[in-house]
N, C-alpha and C positions, 0 to 999 in steps of 0.2 A: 553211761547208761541213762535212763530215764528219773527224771527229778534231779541229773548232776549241778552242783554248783559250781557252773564256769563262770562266773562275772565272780572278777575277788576286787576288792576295793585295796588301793594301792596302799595306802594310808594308817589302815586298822587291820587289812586281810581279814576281813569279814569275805564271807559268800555267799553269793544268791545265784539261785536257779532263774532267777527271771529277771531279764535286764532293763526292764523300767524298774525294777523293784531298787535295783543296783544303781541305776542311773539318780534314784531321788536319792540314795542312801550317797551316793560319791559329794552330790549338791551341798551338803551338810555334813559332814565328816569333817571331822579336824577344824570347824569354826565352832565359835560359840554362838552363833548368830543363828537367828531364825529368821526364815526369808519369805517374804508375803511372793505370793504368787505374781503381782503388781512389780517385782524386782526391790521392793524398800526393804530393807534388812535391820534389824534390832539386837541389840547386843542384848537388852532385858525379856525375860519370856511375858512380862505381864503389858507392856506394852505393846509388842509384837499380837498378843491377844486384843487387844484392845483397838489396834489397829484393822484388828480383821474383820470386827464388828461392823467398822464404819466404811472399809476400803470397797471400793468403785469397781475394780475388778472381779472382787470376788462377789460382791451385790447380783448382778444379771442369775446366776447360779440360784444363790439365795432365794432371789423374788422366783423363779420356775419354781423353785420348789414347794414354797411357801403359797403360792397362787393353786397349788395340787390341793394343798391341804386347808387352807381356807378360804375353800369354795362356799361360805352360809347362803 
């Protein structure tokens, strides 16, 4: 029916109804890692933070947005 959770994650059987939801949840299931958009992966969460601060890839993002709102 409508709202059904057909994407089950193979690992946990978690379910999602929506399969990009499913797809980031599979990315990271069963690691302990935290994985920058960039592809760099962190086994600590406070460096994985700290990376994302200064990572290159996720910057372009940042600056649009940041350029919205500090328009003086």
């Amino acid at each position: 029916g409508p709202g059904e959770k057909k994407w089950k994650c193979e690992k946990c059987s978690k379910k999602y109804a929506v399969q990009s939801d499913w797809k980031a949840h599979a990315k990271t299931c069963g690691t302990r890692e935290y994985k920058c958009d960039c592809g760099t992966l962190f086994s600590r969460k406070d460096s994985f933070i700290t990376h994302r601060a200064f990572c290159d890839a996720l910057t372009e993002e940042g600056a649009r947005m940041s350029s919205l709102s500090n328009n003086n």
